[in-house]
N, C-alpha and C positions, 0 to 999 in steps of 0.2 A: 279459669285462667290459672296458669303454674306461678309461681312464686322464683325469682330468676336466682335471688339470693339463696335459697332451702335447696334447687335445684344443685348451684353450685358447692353449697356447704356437702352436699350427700354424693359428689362427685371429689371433693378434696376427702373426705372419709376413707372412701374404697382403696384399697388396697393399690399402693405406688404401678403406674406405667413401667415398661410396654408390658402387657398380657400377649403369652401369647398359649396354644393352644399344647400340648403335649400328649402322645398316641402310645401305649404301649410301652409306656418309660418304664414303668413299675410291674414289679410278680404277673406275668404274666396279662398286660392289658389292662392295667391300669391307669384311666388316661383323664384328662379336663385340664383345666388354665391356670396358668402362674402368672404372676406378677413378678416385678422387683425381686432380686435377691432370691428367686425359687419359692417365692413365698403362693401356697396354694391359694384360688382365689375361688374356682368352681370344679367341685367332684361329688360324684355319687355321694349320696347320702346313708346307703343301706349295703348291707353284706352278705351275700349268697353264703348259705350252710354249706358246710365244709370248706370251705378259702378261707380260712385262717384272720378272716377278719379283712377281706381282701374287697373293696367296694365296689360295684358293677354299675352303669347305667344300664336300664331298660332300652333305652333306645338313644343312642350320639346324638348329638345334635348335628344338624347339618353343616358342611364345609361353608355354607355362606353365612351360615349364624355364627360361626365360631368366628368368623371373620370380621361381621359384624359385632362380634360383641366385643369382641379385643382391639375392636379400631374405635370402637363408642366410647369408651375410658380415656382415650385421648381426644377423640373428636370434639364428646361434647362437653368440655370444659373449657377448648378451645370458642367453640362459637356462643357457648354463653360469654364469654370475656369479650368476643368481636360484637356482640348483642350489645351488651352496657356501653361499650366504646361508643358505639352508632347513634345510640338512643343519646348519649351526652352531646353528641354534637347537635342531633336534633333539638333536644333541649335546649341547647343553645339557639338554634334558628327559627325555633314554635318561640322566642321569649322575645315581644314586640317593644320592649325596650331597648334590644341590643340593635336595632336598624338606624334610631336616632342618631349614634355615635358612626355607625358608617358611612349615614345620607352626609355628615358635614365636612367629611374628607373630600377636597377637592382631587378629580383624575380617577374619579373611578372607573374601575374597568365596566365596559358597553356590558358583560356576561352578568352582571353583577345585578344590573336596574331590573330584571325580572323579580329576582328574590327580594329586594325591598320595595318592588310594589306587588308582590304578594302579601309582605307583612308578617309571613311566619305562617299563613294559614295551612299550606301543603303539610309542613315540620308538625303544625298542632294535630292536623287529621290526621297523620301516621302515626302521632304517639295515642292514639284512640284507641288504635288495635288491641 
C-alpha cells in the first residue's frame, strides 16, 4: 500500500509546474523538460565524443510519455488532495457516532434514512481499501 502523505511530500519536491517538453531548443537537438522558470527537469544524462559536452538521448521518449509525464506533475497532486478530501468525508460517514446527532433532527430529508440505517458500514468498507 502507498503512503498518500510521502506520495504527496515527493510531488511538492519536484521541480514547480507546468513541464513542458522542449525539441531542439539547444546546439543542435538538444531537447527534454522544463519546469517553471526554464528550470530543466528531464535531460540526457551522458555526452557524445566530440559535442562539446552537448547531451544526447539514446532514444526520445515517446510523444504520449512526454505527455504523460508533464501532465502527472500536475495531475497527481491534484488527485492525491481530491483522495484525502473524499476519505475525510468518509471518515466522517464510517464514524457511527455522527448518525445519532442526525437521527434527532426532526424533517429529515426521505434520501437521508438509507445512510443512517446503514450506520456508516458502506463508508467503513471503503475505507478498507
Amino acid at each position: 500500500m502507498r503512503d498518500i502523505e510521502k506520495d504527496l511530500e515527493l510531488c511538492e519536491r519536484a521541480t514547480e509546474p507546468p513541464w513542458i517538453w522542449i525539441k531542439n531548443n539547444f546546439w543542435g537537438g538538444y531537447s527534454g523538460m522544463i519546469g517553471k522558470d526554464d528550470k530543466e527537469v528531464i535531460f540526457a544524462d551522458h555526452a557524445n565524443d566530440g559535442d562539446d559536452g552537448a547531451a544526447w538521448f539514446e532514444e526520445f521518449p515517446s510523444e504520449s510519455d512526454r505527455d504523460f509525464i508533464a501532465a502527472a506533475r500536475e495531475a497527481l497532486p491534484w488527485y492525491i488532495e481530491e483522495v484525502k478530501r473524499l476519505r475525510e468525508a468518509l471518515e466522517f460517514y464510517a464514524n457511527e457516532d455522527n448518525y445519532d446527532i442526525h437521527a434527532e433532527k426532526p424533517g429529515l430529508p426521505p434520501y437521508a434514512m438509507p445512510v443512517l440505517e446503514d450506520g456508516g458500514e458502506h463508508a467503513k468498507q471503503a475505507l478498507e481499501v
